[in-house]
C-alpha positions as CSV (number, residue, x, y, z in Angstrom):
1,X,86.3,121.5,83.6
2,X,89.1,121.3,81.2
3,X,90.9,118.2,80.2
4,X,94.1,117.6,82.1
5,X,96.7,118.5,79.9
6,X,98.6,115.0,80.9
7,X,95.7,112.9,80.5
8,X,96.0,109.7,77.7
9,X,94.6,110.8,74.2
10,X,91.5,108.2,75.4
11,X,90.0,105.8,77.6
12,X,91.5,102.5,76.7
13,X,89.8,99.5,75.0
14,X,88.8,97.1,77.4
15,X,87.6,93.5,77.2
16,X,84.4,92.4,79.3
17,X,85.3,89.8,81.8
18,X,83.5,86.6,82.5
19,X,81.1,86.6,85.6
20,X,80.8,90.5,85.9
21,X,77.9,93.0,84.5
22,X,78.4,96.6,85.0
23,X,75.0,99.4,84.8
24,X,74.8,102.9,86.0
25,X,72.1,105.2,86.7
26,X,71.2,108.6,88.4
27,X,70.5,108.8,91.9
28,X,71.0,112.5,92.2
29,X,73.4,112.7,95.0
30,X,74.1,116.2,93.2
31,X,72.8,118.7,91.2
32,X,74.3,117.4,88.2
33,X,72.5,115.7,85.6
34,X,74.5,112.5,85.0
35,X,74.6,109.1,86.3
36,X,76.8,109.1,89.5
37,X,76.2,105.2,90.3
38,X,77.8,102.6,89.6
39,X,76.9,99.2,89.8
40,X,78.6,95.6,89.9
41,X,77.2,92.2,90.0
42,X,79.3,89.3,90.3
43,X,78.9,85.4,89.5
44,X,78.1,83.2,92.4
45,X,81.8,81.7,94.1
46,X,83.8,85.6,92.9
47,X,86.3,85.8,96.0
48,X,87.4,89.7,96.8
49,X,89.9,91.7,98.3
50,X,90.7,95.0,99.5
51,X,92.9,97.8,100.9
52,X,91.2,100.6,102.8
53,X,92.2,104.1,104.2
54,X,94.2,104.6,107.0
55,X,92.0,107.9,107.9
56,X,91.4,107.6,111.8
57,X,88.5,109.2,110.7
58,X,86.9,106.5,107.8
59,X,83.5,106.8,106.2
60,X,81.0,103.8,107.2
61,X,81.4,102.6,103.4
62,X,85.0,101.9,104.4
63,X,83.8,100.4,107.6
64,X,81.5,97.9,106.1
65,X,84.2,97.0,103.4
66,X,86.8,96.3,106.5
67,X,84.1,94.1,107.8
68,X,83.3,91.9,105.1
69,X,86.4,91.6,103.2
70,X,87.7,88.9,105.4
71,X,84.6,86.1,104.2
72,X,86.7,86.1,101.0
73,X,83.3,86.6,99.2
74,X,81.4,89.4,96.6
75,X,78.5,89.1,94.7
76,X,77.7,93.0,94.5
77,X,79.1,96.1,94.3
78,X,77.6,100.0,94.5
79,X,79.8,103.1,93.9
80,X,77.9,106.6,94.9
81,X,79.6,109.8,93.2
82,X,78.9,112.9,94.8
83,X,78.6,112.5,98.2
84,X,81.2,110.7,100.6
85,X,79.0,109.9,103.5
86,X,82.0,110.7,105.6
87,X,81.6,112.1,109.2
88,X,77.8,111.3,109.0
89,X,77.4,109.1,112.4
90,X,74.3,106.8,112.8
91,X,72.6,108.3,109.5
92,X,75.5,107.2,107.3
93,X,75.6,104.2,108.8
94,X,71.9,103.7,108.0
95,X,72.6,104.5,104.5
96,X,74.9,102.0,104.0
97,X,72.8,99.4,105.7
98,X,69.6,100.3,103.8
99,X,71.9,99.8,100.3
100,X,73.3,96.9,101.1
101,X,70.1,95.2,102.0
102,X,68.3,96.4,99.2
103,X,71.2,94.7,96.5
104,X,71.6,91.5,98.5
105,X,67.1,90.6,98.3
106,X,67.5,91.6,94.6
107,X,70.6,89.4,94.0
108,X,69.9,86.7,96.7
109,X,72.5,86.7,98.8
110,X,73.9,88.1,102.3
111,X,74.6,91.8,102.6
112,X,77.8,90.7,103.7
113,X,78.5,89.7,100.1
114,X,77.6,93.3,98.7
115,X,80.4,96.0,98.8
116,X,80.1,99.7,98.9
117,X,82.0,103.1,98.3
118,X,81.0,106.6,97.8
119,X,83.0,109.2,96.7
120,X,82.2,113.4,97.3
121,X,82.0,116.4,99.9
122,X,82.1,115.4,103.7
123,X,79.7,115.8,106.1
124,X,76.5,115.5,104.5
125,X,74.5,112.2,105.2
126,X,73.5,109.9,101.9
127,X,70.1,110.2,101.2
128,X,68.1,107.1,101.7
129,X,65.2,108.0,99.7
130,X,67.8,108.6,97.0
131,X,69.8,106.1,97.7
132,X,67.5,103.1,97.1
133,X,65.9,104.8,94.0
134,X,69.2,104.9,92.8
135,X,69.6,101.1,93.3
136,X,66.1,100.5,91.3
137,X,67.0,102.1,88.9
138,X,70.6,100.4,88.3
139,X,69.2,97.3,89.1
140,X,67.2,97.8,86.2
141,X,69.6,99.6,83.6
142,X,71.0,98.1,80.5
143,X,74.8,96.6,80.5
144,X,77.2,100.1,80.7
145,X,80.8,100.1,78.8
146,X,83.8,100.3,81.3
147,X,84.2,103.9,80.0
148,X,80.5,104.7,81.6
149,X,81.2,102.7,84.6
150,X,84.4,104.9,85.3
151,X,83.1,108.4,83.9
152,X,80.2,107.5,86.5
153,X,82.4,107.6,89.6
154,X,84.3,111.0,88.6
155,X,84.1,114.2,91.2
156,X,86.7,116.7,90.3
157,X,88.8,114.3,87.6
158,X,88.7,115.5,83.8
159,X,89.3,112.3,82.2
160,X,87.9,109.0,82.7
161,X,90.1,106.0,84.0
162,X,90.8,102.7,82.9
163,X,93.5,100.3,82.3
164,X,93.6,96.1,81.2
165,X,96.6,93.9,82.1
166,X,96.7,89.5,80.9
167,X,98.9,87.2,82.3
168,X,99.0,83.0,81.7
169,X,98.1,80.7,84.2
170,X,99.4,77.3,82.8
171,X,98.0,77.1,79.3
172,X,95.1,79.5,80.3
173,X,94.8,83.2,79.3
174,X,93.5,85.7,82.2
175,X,91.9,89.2,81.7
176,X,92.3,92.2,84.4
177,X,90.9,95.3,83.5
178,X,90.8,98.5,86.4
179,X,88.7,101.7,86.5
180,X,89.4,104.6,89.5
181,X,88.8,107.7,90.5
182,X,91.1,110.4,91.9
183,X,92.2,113.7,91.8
184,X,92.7,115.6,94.6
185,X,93.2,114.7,98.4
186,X,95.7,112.1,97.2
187,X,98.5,110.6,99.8
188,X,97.0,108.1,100.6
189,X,99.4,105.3,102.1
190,X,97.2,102.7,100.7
191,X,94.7,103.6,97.6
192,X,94.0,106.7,95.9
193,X,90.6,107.9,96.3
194,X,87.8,104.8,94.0
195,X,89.4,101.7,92.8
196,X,88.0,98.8,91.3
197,X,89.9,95.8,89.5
198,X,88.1,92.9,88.1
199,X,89.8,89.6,86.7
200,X,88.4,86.2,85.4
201,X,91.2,84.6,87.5
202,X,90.4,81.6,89.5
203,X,92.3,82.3,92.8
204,X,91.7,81.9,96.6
205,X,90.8,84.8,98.3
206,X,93.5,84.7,101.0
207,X,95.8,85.1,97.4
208,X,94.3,87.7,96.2
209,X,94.4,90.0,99.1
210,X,98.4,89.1,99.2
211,X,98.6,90.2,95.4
212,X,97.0,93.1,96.3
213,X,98.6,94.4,98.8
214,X,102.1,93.6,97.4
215,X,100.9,95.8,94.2
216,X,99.2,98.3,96.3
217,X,102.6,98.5,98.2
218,X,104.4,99.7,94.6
219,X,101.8,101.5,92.9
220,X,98.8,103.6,94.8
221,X,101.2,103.9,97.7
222,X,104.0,105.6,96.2
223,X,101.6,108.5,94.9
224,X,100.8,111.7,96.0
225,X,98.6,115.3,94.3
226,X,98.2,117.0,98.0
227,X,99.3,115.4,100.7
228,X,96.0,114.5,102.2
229,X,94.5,111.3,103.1
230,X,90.8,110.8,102.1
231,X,88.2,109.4,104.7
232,X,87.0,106.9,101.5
233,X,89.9,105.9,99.9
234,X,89.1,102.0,99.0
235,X,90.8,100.0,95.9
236,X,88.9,96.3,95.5
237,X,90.0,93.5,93.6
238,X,87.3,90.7,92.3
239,X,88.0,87.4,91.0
240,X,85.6,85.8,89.3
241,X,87.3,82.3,88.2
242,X,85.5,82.3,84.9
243,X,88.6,82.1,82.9
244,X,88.8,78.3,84.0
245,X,92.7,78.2,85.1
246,X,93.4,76.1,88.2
247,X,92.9,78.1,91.0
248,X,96.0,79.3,92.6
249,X,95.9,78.5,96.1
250,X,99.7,79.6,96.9
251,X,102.4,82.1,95.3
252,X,104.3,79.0,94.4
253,X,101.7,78.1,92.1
254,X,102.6,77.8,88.4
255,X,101.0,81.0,86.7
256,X,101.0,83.1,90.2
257,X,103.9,85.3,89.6
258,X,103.2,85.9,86.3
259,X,99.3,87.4,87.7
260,X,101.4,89.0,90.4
261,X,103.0,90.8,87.5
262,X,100.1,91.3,85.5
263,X,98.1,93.7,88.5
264,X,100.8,95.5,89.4
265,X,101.2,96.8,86.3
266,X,97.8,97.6,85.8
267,X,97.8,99.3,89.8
268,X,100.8,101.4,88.6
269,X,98.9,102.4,85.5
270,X,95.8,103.4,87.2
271,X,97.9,105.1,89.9
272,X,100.3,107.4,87.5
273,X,96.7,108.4,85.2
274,X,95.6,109.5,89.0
275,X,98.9,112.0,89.3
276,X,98.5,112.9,85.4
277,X,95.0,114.0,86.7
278,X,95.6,115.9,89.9
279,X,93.8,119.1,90.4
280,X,95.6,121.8,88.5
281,X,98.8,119.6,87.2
282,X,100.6,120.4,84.2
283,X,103.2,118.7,85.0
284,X,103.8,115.0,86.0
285,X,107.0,114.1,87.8
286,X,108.6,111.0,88.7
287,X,111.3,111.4,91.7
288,X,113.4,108.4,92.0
289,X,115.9,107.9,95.6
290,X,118.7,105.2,96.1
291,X,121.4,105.1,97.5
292,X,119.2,105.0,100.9
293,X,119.6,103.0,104.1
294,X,116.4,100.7,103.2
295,X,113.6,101.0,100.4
296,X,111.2,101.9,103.0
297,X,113.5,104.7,103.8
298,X,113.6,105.7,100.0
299,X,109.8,105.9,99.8
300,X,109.9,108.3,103.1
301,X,112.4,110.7,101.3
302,X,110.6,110.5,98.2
303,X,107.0,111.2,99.2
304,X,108.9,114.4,101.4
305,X,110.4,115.5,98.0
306,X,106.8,114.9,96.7
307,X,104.9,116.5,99.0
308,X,106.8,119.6,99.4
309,X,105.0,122.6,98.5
310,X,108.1,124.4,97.3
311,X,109.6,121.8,95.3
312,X,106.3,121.4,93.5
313,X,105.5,125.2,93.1
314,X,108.9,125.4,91.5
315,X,108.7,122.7,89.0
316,X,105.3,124.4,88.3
317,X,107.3,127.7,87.6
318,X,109.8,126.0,85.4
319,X,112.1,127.0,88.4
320,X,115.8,124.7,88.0
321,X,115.9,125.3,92.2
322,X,117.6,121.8,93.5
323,X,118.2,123.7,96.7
324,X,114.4,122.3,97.6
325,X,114.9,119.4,96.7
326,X,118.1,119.4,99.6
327,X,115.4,120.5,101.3
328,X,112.8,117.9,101.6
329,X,115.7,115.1,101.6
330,X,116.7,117.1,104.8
331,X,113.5,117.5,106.4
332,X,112.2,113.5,106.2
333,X,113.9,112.2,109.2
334,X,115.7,109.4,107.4
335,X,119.4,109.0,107.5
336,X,121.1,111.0,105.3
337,X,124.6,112.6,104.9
338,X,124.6,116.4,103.2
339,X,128.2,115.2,101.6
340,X,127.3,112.1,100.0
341,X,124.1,113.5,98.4
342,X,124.1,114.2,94.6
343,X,120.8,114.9,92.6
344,X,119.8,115.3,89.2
345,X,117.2,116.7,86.8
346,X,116.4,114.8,84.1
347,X,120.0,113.3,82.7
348,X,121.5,116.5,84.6
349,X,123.4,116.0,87.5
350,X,123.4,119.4,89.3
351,X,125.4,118.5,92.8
352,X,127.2,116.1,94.4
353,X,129.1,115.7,97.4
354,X,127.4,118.5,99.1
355,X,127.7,121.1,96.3
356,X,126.8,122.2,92.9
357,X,128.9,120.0,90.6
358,X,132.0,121.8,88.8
359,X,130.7,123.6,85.6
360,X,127.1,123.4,86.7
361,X,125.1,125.0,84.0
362,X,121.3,125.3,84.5
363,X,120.0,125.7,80.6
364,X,120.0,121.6,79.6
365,X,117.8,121.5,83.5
366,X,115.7,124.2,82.3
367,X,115.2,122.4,79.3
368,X,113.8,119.9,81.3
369,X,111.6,121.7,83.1
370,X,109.8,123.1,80.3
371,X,108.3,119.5,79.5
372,X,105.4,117.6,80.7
373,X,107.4,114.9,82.0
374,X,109.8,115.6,84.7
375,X,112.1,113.4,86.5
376,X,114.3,114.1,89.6
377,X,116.9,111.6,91.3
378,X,118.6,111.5,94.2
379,X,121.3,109.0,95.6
380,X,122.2,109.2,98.9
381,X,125.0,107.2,98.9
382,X,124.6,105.3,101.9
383,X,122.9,101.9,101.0
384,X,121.0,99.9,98.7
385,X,117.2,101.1,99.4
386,X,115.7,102.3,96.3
387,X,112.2,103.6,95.6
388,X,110.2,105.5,93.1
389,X,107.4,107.7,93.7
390,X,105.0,110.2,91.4
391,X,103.4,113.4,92.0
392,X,102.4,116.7,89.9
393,X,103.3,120.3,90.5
394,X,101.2,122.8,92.4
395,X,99.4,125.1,89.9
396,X,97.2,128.3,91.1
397,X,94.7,125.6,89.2
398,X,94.8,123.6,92.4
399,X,93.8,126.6,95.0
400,X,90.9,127.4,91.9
401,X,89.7,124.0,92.4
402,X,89.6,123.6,96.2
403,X,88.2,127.0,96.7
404,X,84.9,126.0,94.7
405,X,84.4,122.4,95.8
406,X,81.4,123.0,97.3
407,X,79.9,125.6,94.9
């Protein structure tokens, strides 16, 4: 599959971080012949956190994560490509149970402690057999880069993910550095798809899962490719506390915000390369709303303009059409007044007031719309609420894609 025409000229450098050791290996949950597991250990005393799916219908990977991130504790993790183990019943369920067991009597420590996610086509049960080879063999692999960690975990993506973030805790330097996976069947009202975030921070768990979400809530949350909701998306955060900082118990703690700050850039960076790499894109857009009733209300309109088949298609054709973009603000079911609304295409403001502005002229939008980078904006005019979302157009690259998944 070709490169994403929006993907970063390369994977970034990344520093390793204290109290984590990364391998892959082959399993061969797929005809493909390349590694498609991914393995973490973790120092004794890392603490975890997590945000999960909100699929009614979740894979047991997700299940067990839900389970055992409250115990504030990891020691392993195990990322299958290939196969989702979604919709699977008591044979997924097995899988997960025979991995789990098999990583916690090689690394001494509860299954509880050992975290899970697989990634791939629905409906077909892990193998077992393959499975634990797979862990026998990782458990036995050299150290892997970040890059071969995060090419590992790939389905449909061209391009490999990774981004690093620091912040200061006191007089103490801290290291965050992300890998995901993602691509299609991205809306995910939480994560997007594989996420994994590792930082020698010394923090509480409790913390950590607040950081998380709060970053989760700005970043992997405000993204969409398709619309859909996976049954696997998972985004885990581990803290090591090898970096030697006092560990921040509280958000009042000196050094907090500035880690606050410090993962939700690196979430937003993982989350935009996500959009730069959805199926078929050529385009990447960033659709910002204010002037709305609340921020929560802002994100709702947004994600409608972002979801919107039409709007997308049209960006794809180049097409300066703000009528669908009245559209989707129409169709979201937040307050809105057709009067008060102006929008804008780039620096171009194309109506206002409930009309096309005086003098419109479409070639400065068209302009626009022949780049890679798009940006819309909309102010409603009613309130304060601001939010800013991303998505990419809809390309006949898209339907290519999804018609062949399985092939």
């Amino acid at each position: 599959m070709d490169r994403s025409p929006l993907a970063p000229a390369s994977f970034p450098d990344l520093p390793p971080i204290a109290g984590v050791r990364i391998a892959v290996a082959r399993a061969g949950y797929k005809t493909w012949d390349r590694a498609d597991l991914t393995f973490a250990a973790f120092d004794e005393g890392t603490a975890v956190a997590g945000v999960t799916t909100k699929s009614r219908c979740p894979s047991p990977e997700v299940e067990w994560c839900r389970a055992a991130l409250p115990l504030g504790q990891a020691r392993a993790l195990v990322v299958n490509a290939g196969n989702s183990n979604a919709f699977t019943g008591n044979r997924g369920r097995a899988a997960v149970e025979a991995i789990t067991a098999r990583v916690a009597g090689a690394v001494r420590c509860k299954p509880s402690d050992i975290f899970v996610a697989s990634t791939g086509v629905i409906g077909v049960p892990l193998p077992i057999d393959k499975a634990e080879a797979g862990i026998d063999a990782v458990l036995q692999a050299p150290e892997a880069s970040w890059e071969e960690a995060a090419a590992t975990i790939m389905t449909t993506d061209t391009f490999a993910k990774g981004a690093r973030a620091s912040a200061m805790i006191g007089g103490t330097r801290v290291e965050l550095v992300g890998i995901i996976k993602g691509s299609g069947m991205i809306a995910p009202d939480m994560a997007t798809m594989l996420g994994f975030i590792f930082t020698d921070a010394a923090i509480a768990p409790g913390l950590l899962q607040a950081m998380l979400d709060s970053a989760n809530r700005q970043s992997f949350s405000c993204i969409t490719v398709d619309g859909d909701t996976s049954t696997s998306d998972t985004v885990l955060a581990f803290a090591t506390g090898k970096a030697g900082n006092p560990r921040l118990e509280s958000i009042d703690d000196a050094g907090a915000d500035a880690l606050q700050a410090a993962l939700t850039e690196l979430c937003l960076d993982l989350a935009q390369q996500v959009v730069r790499d959805g199926e078929g894109a050529s385009k990447f857009i960033a659709i910002t709303v204010e002037g709305a009733e609340s921020d929560a209300s802002a994100q709702r309109i947004g994600m409608s303009i972002a979801n919107s088949p039409l709007v997308k298609t049209a960006i794809a054709g180049e097409d300066a059409n703000w009528g669908r973009v009245v559209m989707a603000v129409g169709k979201a079911g937040e307050p809105a007044e057709r009067d008060r609304l102006s929008i804008r295409f780039g620096g171009t403001q194309v109506a206002s007031g409930g009309l096309a502005v005086e003098g419109y002229d479409e070639a400065p939008v068209a302009a626009h719309l022949k780049g890679k980078e798009i940006e819309i904006g909309v102010d409603l005019g009613l309130g304060d609420g601001r939010a800013t979302v991303w998505t990419c157009d809809l390309t006949h690259g898209y339907i290519s894609i999804n018609a062949d998944y399985r092939s």
